[in-house]
N, C-alpha and C positions, 0 to 999 in steps of 0.2 A: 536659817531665816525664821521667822518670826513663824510660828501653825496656827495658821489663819482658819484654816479649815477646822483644828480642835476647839478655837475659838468660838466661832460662827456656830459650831454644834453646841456647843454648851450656851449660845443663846437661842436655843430651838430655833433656829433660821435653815436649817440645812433639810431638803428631801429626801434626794434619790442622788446615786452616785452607779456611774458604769463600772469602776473599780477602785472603793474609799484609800486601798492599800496603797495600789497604783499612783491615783491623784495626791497623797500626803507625800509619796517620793520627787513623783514632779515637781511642788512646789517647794522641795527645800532647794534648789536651783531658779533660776528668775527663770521665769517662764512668757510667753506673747497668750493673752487671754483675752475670750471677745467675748462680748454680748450683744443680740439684736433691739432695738427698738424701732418700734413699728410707727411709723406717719399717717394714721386714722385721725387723727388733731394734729392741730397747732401748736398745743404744748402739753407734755406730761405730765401724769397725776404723782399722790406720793407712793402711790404702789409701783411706777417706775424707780421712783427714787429709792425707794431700796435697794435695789440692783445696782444704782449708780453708787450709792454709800458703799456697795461691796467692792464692787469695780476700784472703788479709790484707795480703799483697804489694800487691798492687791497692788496697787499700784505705789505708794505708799512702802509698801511693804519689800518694793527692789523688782515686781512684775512689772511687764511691757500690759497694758492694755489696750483692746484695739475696741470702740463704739460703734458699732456699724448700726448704720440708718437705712431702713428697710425702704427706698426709694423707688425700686420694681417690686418686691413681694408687698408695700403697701399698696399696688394698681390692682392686685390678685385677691387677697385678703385669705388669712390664717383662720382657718376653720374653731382652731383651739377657744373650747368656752363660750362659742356660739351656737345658737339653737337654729339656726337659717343664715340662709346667704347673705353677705354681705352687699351693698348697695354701692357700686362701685362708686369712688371720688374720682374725679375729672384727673388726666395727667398732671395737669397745672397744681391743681390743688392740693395731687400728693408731693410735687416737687417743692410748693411752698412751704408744707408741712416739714417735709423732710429738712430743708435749709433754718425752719423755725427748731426745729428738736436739736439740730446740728449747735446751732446758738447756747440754746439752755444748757446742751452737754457739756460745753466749751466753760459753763459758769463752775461747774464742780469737777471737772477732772482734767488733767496737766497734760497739755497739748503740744506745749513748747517746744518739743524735740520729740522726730520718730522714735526715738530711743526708749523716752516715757510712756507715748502714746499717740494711738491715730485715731482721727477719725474719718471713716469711708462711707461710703455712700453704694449698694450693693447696682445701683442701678448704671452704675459705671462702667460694670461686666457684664449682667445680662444684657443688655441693652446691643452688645456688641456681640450677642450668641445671636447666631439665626436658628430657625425652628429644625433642621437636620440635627445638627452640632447636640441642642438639646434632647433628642429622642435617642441619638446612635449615645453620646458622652454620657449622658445621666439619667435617663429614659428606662436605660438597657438595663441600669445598674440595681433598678428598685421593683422586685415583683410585687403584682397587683396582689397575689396573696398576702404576702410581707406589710401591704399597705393593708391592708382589712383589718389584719390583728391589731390596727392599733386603737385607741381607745377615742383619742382623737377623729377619728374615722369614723368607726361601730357608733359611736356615739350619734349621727348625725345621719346612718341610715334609711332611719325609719322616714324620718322626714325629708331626707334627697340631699345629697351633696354633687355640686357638678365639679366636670371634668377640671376645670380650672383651679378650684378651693381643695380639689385634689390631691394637685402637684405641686401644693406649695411646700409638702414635705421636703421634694425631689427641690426646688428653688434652695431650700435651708441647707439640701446635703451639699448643693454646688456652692452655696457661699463655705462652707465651711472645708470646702477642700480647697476652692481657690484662696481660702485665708493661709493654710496650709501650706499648700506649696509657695505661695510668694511671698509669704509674712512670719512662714516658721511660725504658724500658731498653734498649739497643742492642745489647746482646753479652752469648749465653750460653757459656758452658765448660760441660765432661764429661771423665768419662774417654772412651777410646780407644773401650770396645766402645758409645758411647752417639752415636756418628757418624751411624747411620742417620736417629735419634731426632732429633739438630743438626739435619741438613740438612731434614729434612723439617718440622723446625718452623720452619727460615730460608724455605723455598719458601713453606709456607702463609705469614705473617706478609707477606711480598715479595707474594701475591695479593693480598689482601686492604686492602692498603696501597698498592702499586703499585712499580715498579722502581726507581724512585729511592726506599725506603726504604733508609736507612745503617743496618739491622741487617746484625750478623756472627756467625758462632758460628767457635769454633776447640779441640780439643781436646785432650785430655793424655795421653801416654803408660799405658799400664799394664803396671805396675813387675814383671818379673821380676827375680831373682836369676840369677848366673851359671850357675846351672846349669837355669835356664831354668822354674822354680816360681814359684809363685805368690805375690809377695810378702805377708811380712805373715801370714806361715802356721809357726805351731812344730809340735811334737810335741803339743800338746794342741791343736789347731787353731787360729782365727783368733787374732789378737792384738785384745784390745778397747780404747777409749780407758777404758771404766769402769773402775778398777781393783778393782770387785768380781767382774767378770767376766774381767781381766789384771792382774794383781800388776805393779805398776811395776817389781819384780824380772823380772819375768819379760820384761816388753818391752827393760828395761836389759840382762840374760843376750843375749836374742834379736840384738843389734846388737853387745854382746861378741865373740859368738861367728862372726860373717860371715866367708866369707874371705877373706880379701887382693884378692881379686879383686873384690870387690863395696863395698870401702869408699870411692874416691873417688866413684865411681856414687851411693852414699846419703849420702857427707855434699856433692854437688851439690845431692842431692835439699831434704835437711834442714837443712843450715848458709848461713846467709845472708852469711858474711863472701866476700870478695872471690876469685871464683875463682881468682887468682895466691897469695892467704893458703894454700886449698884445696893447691895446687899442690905448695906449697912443704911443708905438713904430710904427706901423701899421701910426698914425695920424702924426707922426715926417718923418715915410718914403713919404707918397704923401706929403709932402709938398714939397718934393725935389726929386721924385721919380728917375730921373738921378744918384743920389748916389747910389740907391740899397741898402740902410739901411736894408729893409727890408729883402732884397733877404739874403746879408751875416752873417744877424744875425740869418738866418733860417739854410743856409746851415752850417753855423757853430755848431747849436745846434745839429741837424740829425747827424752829422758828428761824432762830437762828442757825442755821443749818442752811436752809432753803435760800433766805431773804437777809441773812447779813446778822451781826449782835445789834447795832443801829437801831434798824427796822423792829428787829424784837424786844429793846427795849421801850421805844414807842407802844409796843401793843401791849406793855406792862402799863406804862404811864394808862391808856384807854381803859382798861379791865379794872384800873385802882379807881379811874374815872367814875366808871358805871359803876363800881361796888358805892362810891361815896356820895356821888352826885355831883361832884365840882371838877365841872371841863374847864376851867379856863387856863388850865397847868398843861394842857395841849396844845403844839403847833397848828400850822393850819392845815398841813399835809396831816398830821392824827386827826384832828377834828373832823378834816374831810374823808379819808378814811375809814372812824365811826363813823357817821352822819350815813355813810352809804352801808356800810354793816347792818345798820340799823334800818333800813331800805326806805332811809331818806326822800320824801315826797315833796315835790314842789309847789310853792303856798307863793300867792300874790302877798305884795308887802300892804300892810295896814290893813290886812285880814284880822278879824276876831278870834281871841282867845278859843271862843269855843268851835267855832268852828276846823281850827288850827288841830284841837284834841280830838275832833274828830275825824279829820284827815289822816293823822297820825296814830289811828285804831286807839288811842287808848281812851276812846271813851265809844259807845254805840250810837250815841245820841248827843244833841247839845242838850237835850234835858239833863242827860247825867254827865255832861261835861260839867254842866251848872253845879249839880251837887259836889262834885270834886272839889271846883275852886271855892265853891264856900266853905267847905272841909279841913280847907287849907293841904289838901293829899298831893299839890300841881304846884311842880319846880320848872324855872325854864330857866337854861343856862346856869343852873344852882340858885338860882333865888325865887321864892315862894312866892308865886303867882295869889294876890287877892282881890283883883278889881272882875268882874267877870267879863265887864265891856271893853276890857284891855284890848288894842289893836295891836299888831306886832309889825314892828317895821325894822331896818338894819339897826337902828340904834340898842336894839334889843337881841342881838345876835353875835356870835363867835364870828370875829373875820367879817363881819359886814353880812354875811348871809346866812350862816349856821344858827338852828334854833334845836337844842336839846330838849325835849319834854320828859318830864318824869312823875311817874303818879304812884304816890308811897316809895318805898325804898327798893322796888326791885323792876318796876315795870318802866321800859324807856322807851321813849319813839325821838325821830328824829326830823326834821324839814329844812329843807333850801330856799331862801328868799329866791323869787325872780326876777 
């Protein structure tokens, strides 16, 4: 089978492994592999989406994958990467959560048949443990010493961690033994900060089973950027795969705009063609890096990855929009799409030019709104704004309601007729 794992390392994506010797044997056999995601939201960002890109790999590749939806350990909340307690979500809300993440997973990995993949929902079992069952079964299995050493824990000390945020380790080691014995699963993945969580659920599973159990767990980098942030984070915060909650614009801009220094890193991360392909594009971008070769052939592939080829080339059409000034080569779903990227504000129809520029920030004042439009620096919809007492009403707009403003060749704002 295909070494995924040699692969994956030679794109700096791989962390920690319980035994790399081990897990390269296991996966030249098709092997049953799970990964958790947790229902704190409604839908997940693209730092889940790496795991899911892995998962399909794997899957892909002749492995069984199993997606499990943290539906009882989302009621608890995983300590990992938190500086305080988490503020518990209502049942309801993490079971909506959970059936919302269920959906998305369902968009990128192959469901079709047990045989490709499941996906389970963990709160199917706990749910059906009562509180004995879990202190004698998996309680027993995990010393509180054992839990202190981990980093996860220690971490979180000084400042208090309760009993609850605890045992979520001890919840991880029971899903991954019950994935075990009913699912024949051998090997979990996580990210990077979810190590403590791995190991402690490979050691219970190895008790409880014995030392000649062939499970392994091994885990994934978590992705900074060059300058050492948090990937997967804009100026309006997290990036979502929803695009009610992230405008595919907006994740397309995001990977646009990387710098030079972070583009072969993420298209290792995102592009599956051959890393000498990678190589040779990355060596064609610096040589001109002004074109941003590299930039749009990343945000393209993420883009389309996420939300479809369709979707991303719409956000091509928008970007060549904004580089030129002329939207009218946009549908109404791109237009409105920018329009809201651009945090589109709502303007009564047969409002004044200037006052319009100033709703739309790009001017501070109608006195320097004024000075613009005599300037001639004020485009609306691509056409050069000159009268200053111009009103705007639909007849002046994309689709009856869209008003593009633009002042010089790089500053754009956008409004909605009401």
């Amino acid at each position: 089978m295909e070494d995924i794992i040699g692969d994956l390392d030679k794109r700096g994506m791989l962390d920690a492994f319980s035994d790399r010797e081990k897990i390269g044997k296991l996966l030249e056999a098709p092997q049953t592999i799970y990964c958790g995601f947790d229902p704190s939201n409604s839908s997940m960002q693209l730092g889940n989406f790496i795991m899911i890109t892995i998962l399909r790999r794997l899957q892909d590749a002749g492995h069984r994958i199993i997606a499990l939806v943290g539906g009882a350990t989302g009621m608890i909340g995983d300590p990992s990467g938190k500086n305080a307690e988490r503020t518990f979500l209502s049942p309801e809300q993490v079971s909506a959560n959970a059936e919302s993440l269920k959906r998305q997973l369902a968009l990128y990995l192959d469901f079709s048949s047990p045989e490709k993949g499941l996906l389970l929902n963990n709160y199917d079992w706990w749910s059906k443990t009562n509180v004995i069952e879990y202190l004698r079964d998996f309680g027993k299995q995990v010393p509180i010493n054992y839990m202190l050493s981990k980093d996860v824990v220690k971490s979180r000390l000084e400042v208090g961690i309760s009993y609850t945020e605890f045992s979520y380790m001890i919840l991880q080691s029971g899903d991954f033994y019950h994935l075990y014995k009913d699912y024949g699963c051998n090997v979990q993945i996580g990210g990077g900060d979810q190590w403590g969580n791995l190991t402690t659920s490979l050691d219970f599973l190895k008790k409880k089973e014995g030392p000649e159990c062939p499970a392994q767990v091994f885990s994934v980098k978590l992705i900074t950027d060059s300058n050492g942030h948090k990937f997967g984070k804009s100026e309006k915060g997290a990036l979502f795969l929803d695009p009610a909650k992230t405008l595919p614009f907006e994740i397309y801009q995001y990977f646009i705009n990387v710098p030079d220094a972070d583009v072969l890193r993420y298209l290792y991360i995102f592009d599956r063609r051959p890393l000498a392909q990678l190589d040779a594009l990355y060596a064609a971008h610096m040589a001109d890096p002004g074109k941003r070769l590299g930039q749009k052939e990343l945000a393209y592939t993420v883009t389309s990855l996420v939300h479809g080829k369709a979707v991303a080339d719409e956000c091509v059409k928008m970007t060549e929009a904004l580089f030129s000034g002329e939207f009218a080569s946009l549908d109404k779903a791109g237009a409105t799409q920018l329009a809201l990227a651009l945090d589109a504000k709502e303007l009564q129809g047969g409002t004044g030019i200037l006052d319009a520029l100033v709703l739309s920030g790009l001017a501070k004042s109608k006195r320097e709104a004024r000075e613009f439009v005599k300037a001639g620096a004020i485009a609306i919809n691509g056409k050069k704004a000159k009268d200053e007492t111009q009103t705007l009403t639909a007849s002046d707009a994309l689709y009856g309601n869209i008003l593009f403003l633009r002042r010089g060749k790089k500053a754009n704002g956008a409004l909605i007729l009401k």
